[in-house]
mmCIF file as Biopython writes it, N, C-alpha, C and O atoms, coordinates in Angstrom:
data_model
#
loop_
_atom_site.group_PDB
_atom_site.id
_atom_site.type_symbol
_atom_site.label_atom_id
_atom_site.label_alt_id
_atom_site.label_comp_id
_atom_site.label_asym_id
_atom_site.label_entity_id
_atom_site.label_seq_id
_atom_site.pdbx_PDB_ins_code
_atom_site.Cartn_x
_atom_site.Cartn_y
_atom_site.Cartn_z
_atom_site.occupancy
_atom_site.B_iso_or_equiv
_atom_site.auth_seq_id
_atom_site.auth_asym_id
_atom_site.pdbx_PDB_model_num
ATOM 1   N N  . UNK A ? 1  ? 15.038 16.367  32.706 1.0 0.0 1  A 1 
ATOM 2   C CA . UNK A ? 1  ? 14.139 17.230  33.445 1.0 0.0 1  A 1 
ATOM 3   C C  . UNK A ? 1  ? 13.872 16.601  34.817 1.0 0.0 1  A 1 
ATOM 4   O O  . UNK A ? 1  ? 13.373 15.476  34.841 1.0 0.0 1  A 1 
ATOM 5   N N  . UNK A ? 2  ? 14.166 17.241  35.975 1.0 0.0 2  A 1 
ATOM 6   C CA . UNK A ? 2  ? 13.734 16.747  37.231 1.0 0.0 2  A 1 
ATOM 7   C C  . UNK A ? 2  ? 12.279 16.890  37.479 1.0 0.0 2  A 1 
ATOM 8   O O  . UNK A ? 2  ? 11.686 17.848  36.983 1.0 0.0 2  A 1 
ATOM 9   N N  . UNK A ? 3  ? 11.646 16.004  38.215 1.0 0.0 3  A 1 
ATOM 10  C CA . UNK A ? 3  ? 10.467 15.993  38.774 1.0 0.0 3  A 1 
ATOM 11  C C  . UNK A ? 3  ? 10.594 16.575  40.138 1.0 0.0 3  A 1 
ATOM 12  O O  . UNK A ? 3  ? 11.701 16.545  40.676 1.0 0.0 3  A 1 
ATOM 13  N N  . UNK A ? 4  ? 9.647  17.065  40.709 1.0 0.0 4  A 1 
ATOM 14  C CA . UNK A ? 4  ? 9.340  17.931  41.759 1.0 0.0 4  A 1 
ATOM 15  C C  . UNK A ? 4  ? 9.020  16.882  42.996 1.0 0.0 4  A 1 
ATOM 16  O O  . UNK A ? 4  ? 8.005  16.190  43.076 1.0 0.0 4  A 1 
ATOM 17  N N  . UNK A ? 5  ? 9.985  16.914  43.835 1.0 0.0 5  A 1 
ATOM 18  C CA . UNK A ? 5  ? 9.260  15.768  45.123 1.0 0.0 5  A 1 
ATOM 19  C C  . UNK A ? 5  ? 8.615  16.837  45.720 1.0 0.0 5  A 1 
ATOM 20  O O  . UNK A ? 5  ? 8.718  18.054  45.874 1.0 0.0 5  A 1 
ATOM 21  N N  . UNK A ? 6  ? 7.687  15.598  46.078 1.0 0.0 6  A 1 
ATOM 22  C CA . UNK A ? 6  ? 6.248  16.386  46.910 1.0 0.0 6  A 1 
ATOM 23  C C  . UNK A ? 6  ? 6.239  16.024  48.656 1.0 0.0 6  A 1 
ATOM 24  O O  . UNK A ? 6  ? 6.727  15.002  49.139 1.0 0.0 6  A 1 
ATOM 25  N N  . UNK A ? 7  ? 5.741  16.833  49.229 1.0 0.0 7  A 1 
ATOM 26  C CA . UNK A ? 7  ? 5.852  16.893  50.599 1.0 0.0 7  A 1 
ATOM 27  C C  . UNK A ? 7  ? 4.571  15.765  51.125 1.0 0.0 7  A 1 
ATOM 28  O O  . UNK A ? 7  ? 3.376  15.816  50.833 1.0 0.0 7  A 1 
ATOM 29  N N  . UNK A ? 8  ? 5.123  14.995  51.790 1.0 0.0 8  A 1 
ATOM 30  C CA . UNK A ? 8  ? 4.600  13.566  52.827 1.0 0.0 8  A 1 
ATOM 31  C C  . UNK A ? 8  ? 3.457  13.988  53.262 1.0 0.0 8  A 1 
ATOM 32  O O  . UNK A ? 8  ? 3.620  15.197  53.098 1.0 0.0 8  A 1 
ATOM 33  N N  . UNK A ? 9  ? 2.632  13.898  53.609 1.0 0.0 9  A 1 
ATOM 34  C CA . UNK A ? 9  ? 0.884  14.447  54.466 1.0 0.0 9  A 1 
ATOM 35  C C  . UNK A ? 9  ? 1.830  14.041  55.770 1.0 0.0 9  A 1 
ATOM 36  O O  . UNK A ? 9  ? 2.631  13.114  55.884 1.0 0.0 9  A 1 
ATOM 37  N N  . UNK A ? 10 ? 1.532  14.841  56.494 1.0 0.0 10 A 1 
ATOM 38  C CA . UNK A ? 10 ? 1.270  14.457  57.869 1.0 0.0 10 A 1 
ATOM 39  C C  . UNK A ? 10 ? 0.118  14.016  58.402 1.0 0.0 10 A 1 
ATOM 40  O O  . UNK A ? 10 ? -0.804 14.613  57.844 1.0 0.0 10 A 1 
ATOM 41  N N  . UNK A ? 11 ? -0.244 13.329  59.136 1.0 0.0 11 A 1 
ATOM 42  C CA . UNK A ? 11 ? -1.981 12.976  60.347 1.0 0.0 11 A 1 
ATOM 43  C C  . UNK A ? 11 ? -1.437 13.278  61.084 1.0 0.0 11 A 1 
ATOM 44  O O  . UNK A ? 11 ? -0.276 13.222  61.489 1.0 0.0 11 A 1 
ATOM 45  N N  . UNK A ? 12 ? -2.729 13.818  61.431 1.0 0.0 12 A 1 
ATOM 46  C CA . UNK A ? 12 ? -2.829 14.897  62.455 1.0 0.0 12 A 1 
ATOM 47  C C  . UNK A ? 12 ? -4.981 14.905  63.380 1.0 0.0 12 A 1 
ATOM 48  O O  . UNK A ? 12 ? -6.078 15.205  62.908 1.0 0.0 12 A 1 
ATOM 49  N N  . UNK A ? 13 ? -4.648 14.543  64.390 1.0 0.0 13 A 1 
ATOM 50  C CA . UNK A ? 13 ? -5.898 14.441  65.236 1.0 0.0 13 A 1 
ATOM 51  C C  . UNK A ? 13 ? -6.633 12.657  65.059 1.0 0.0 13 A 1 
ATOM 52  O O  . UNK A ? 13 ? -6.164 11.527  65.189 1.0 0.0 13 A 1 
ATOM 53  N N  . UNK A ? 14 ? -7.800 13.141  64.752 1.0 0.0 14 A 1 
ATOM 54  C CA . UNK A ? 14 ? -8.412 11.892  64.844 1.0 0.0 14 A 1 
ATOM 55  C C  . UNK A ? 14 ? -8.181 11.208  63.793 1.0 0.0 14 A 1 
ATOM 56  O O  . UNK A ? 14 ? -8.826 10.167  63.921 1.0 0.0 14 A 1 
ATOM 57  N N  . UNK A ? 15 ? -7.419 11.199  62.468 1.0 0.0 15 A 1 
ATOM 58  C CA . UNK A ? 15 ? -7.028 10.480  62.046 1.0 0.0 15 A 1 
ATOM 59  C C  . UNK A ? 15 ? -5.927 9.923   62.242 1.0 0.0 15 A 1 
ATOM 60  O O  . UNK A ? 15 ? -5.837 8.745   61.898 1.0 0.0 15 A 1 
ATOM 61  N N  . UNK A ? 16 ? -4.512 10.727  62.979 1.0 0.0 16 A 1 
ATOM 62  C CA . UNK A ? 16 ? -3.845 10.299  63.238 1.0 0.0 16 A 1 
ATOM 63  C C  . UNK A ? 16 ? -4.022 9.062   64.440 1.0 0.0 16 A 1 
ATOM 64  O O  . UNK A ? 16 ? -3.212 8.137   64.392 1.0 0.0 16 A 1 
ATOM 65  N N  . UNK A ? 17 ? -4.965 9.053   65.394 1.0 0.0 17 A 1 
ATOM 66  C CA . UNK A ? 17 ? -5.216 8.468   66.517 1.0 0.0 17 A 1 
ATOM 67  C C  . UNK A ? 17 ? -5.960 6.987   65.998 1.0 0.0 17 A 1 
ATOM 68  O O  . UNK A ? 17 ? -5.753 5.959   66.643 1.0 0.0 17 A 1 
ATOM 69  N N  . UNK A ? 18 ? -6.687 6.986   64.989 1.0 0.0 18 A 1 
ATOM 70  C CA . UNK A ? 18 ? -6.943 6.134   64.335 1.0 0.0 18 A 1 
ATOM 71  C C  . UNK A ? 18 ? -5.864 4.982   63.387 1.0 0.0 18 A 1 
ATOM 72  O O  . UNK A ? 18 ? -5.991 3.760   63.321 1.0 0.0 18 A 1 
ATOM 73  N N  . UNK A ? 19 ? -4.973 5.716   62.822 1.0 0.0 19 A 1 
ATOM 74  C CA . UNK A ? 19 ? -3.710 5.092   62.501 1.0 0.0 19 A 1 
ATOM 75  C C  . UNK A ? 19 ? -2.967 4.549   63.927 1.0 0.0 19 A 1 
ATOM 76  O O  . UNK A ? 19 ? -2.660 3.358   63.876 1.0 0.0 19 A 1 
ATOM 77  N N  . UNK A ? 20 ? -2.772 4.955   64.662 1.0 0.0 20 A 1 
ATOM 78  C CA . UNK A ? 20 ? -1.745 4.537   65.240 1.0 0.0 20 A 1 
ATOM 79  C C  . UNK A ? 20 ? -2.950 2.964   65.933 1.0 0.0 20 A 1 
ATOM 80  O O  . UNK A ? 20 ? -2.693 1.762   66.003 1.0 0.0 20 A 1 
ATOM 81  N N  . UNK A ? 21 ? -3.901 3.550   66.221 1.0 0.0 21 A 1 
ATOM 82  C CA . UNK A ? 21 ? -4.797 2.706   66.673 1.0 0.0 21 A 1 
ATOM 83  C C  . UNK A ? 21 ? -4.885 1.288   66.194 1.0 0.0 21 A 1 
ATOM 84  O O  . UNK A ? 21 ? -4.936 0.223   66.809 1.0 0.0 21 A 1 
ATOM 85  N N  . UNK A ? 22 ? -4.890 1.607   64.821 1.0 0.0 22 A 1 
ATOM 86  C CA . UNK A ? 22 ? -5.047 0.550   63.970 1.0 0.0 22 A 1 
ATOM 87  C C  . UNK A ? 22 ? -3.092 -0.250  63.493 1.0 0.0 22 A 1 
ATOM 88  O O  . UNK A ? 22 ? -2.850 -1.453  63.397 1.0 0.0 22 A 1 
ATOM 89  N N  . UNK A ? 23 ? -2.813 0.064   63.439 1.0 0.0 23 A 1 
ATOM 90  C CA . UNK A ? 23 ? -1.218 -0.199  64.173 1.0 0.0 23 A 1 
ATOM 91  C C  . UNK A ? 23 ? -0.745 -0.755  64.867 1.0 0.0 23 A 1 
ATOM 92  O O  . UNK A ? 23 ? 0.319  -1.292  64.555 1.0 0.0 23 A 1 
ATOM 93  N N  . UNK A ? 24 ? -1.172 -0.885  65.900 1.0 0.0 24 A 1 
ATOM 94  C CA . UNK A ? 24 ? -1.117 -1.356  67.218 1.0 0.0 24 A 1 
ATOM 95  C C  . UNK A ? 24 ? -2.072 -2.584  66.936 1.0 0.0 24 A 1 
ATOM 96  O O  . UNK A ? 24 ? -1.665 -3.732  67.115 1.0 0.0 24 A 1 
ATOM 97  N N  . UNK A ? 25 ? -3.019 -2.386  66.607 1.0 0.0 25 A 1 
ATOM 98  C CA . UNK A ? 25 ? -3.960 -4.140  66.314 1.0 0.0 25 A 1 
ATOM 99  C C  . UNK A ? 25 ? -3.451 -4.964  65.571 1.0 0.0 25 A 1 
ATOM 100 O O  . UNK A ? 25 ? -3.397 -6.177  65.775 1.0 0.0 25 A 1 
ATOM 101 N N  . UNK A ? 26 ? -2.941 -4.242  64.441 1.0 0.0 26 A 1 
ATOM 102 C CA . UNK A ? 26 ? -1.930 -5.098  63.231 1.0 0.0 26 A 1 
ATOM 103 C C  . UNK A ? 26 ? -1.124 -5.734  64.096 1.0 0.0 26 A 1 
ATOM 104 O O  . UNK A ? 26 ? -1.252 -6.926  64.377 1.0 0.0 26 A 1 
ATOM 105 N N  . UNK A ? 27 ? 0.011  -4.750  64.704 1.0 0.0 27 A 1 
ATOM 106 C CA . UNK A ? 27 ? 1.233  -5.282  65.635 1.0 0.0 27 A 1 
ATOM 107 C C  . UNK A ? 27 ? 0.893  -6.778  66.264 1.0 0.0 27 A 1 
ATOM 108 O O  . UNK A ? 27 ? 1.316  -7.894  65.962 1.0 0.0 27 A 1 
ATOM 109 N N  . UNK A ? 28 ? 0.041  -6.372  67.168 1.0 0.0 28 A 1 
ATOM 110 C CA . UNK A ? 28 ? -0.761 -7.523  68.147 1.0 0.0 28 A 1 
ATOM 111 C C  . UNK A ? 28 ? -1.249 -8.800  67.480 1.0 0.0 28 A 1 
ATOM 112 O O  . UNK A ? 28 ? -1.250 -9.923  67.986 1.0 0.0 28 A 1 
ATOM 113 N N  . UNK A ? 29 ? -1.752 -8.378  66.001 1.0 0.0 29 A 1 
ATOM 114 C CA . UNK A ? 29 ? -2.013 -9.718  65.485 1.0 0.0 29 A 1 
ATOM 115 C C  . UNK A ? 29 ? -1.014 -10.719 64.375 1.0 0.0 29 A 1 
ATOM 116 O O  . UNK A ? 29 ? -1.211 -11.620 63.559 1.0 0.0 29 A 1 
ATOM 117 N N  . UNK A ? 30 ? 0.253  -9.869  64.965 1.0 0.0 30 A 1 
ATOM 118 C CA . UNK A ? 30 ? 1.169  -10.382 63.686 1.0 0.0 30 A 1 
ATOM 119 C C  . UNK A ? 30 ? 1.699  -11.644 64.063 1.0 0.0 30 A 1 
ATOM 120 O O  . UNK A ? 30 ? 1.835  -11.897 65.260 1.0 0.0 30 A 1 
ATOM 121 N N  . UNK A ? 31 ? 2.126  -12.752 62.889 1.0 0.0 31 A 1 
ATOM 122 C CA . UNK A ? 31 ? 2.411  -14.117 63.172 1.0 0.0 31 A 1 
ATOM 123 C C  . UNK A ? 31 ? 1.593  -14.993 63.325 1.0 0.0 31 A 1 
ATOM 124 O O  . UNK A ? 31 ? 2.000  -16.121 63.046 1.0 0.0 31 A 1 
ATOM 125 N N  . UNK A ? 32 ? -0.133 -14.843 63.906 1.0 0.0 32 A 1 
ATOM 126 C CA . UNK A ? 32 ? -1.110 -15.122 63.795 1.0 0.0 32 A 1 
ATOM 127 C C  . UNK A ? 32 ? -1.518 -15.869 62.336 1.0 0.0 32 A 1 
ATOM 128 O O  . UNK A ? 32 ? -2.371 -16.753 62.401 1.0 0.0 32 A 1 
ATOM 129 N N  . UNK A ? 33 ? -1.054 -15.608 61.295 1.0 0.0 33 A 1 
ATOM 130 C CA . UNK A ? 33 ? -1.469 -16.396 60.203 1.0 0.0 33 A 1 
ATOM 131 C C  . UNK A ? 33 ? -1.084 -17.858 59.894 1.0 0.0 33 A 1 
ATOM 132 O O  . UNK A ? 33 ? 0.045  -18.348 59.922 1.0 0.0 33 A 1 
ATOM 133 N N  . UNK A ? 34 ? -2.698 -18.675 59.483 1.0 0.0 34 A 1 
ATOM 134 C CA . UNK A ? 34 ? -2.320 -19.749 59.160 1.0 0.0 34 A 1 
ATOM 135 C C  . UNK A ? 34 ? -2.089 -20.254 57.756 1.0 0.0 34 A 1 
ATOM 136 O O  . UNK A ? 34 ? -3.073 -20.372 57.025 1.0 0.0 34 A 1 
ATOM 137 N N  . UNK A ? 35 ? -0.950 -20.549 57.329 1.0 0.0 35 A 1 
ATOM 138 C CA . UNK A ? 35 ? -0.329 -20.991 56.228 1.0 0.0 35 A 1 
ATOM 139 C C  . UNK A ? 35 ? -0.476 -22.449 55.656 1.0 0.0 35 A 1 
ATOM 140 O O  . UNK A ? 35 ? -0.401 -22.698 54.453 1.0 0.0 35 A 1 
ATOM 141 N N  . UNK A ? 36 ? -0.713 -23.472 56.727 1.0 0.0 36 A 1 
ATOM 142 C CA . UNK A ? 36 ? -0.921 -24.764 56.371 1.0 0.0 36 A 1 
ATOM 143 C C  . UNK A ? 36 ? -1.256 -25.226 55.109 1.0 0.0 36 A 1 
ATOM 144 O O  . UNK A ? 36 ? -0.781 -26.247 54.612 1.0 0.0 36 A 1 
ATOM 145 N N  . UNK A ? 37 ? -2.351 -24.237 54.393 1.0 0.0 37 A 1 
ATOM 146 C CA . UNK A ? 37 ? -3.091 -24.815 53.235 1.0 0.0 37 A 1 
ATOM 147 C C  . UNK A ? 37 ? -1.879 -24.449 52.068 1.0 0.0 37 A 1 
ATOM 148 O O  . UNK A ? 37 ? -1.660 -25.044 51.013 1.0 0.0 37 A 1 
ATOM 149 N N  . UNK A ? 38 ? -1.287 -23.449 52.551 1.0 0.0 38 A 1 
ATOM 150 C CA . UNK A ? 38 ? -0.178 -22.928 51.761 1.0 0.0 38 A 1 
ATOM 151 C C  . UNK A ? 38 ? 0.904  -23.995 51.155 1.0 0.0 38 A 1 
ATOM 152 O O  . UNK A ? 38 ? 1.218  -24.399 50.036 1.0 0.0 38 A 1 
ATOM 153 N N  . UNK A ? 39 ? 1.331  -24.246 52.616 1.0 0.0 39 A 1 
ATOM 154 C CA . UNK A ? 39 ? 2.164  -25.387 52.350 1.0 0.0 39 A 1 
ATOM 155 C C  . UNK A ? 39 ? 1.660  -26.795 51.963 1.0 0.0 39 A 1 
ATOM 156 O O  . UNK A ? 39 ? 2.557  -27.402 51.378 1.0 0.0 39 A 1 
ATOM 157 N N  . UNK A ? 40 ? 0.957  -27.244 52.042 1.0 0.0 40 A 1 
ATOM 158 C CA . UNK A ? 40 ? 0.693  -28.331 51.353 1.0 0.0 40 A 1 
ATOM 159 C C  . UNK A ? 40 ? 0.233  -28.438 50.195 1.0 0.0 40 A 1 
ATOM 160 O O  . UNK A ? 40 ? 0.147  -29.401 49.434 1.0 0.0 40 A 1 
ATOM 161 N N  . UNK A ? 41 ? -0.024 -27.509 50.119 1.0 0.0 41 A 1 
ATOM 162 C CA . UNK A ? 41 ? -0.024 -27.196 48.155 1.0 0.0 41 A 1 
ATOM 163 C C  . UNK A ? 41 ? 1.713  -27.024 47.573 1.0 0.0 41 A 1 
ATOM 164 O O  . UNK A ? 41 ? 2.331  -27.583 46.667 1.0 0.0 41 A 1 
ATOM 165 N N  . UNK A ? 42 ? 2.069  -26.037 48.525 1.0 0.0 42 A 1 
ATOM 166 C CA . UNK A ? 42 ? 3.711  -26.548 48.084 1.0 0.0 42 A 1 
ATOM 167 C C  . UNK A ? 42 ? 4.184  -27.438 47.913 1.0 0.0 42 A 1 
ATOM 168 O O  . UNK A ? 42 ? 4.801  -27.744 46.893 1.0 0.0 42 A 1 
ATOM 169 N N  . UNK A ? 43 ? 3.919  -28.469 49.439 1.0 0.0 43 A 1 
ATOM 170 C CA . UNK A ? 43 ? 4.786  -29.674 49.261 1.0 0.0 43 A 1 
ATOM 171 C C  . UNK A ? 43 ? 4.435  -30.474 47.833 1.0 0.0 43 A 1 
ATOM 172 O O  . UNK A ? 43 ? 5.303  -30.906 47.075 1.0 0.0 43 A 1 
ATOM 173 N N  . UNK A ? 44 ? 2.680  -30.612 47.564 1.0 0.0 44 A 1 
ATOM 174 C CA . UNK A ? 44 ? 2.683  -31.399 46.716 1.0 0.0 44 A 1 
ATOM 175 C C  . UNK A ? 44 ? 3.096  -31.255 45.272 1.0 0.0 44 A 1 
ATOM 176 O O  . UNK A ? 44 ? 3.206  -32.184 44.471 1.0 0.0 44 A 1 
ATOM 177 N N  . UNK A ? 45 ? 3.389  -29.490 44.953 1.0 0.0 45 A 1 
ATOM 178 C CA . UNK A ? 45 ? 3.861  -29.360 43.657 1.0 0.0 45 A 1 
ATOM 179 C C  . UNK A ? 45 ? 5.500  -29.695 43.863 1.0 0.0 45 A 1 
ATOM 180 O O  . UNK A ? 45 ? 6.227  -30.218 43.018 1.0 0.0 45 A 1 
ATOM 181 N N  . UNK A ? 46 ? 5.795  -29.358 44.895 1.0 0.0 46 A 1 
ATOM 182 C CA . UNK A ? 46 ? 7.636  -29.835 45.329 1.0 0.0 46 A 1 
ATOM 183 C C  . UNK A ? 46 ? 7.341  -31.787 44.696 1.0 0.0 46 A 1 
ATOM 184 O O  . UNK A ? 46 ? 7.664  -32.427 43.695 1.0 0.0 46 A 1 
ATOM 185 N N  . UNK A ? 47 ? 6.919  -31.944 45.394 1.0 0.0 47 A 1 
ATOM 186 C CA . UNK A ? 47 ? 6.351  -33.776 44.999 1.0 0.0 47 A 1 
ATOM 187 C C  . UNK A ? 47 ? 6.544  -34.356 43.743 1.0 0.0 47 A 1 
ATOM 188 O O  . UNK A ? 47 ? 7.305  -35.212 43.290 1.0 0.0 47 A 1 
ATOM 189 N N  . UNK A ? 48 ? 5.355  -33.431 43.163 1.0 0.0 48 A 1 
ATOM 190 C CA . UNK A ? 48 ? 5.204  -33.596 41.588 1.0 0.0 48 A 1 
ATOM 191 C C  . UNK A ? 48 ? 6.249  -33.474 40.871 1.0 0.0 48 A 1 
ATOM 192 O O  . UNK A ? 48 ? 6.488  -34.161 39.878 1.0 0.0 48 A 1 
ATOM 193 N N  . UNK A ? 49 ? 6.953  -32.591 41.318 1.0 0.0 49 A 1 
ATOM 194 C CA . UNK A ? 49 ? 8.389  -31.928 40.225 1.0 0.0 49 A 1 
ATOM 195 C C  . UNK A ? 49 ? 9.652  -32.866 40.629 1.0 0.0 49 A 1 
ATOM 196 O O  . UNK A ? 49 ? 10.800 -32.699 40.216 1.0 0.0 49 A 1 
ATOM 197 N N  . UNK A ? 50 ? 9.136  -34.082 41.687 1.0 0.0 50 A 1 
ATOM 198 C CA . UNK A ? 50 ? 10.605 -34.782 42.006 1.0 0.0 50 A 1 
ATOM 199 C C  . UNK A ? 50 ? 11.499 -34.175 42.981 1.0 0.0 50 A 1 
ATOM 200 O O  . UNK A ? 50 ? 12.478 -34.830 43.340 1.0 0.0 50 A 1 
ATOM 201 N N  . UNK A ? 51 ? 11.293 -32.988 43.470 1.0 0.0 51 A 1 
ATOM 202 C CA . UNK A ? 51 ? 12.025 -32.244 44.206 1.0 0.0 51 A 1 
ATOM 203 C C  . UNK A ? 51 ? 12.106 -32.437 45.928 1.0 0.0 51 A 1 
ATOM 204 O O  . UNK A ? 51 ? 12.979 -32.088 46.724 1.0 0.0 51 A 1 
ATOM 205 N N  . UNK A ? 52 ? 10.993 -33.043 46.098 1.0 0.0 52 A 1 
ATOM 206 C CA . UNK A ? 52 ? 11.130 -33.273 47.797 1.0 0.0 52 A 1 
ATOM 207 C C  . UNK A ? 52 ? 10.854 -34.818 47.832 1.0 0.0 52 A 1 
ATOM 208 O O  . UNK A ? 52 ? 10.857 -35.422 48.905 1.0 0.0 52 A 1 
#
C-alpha cells in the first residue's frame, strides 16, 4: 500500500522574513563553537584506552 506524500508548507510573510532572518544569524555565527572541553575529554579517554 503506498502512502500519500504530503505537500511542503511554504512561509510566506512575516514568518517567512523571520526564517530567513534567523538564517542569516545562524550563518554568521557558524564555526564560532568552542569544543576544547570536548576534546580533552577525548584525548583523555584516547589515553586511557592506550590509543594516543
Amino acid at each position: 500500500m503506498a502512502l500519500e506524500i504530503k505537500a511542503i508548507p511554504t512561509l510566506r510573510g512575516k514568518e517567512a522574513e523571520r526564517f530567513v532572518k534567523e538564517a542569516d544569524k545562524a550563518y554568521q555565527n557558524k564555526g564560532k563553537t568552542d569544543f576544547s572541553k570536548q576534546v580533552k575529554i577525548a584525548c583523555a579517554i584516547l589515553k586511557k584506552a592506550n590509543m594516543l
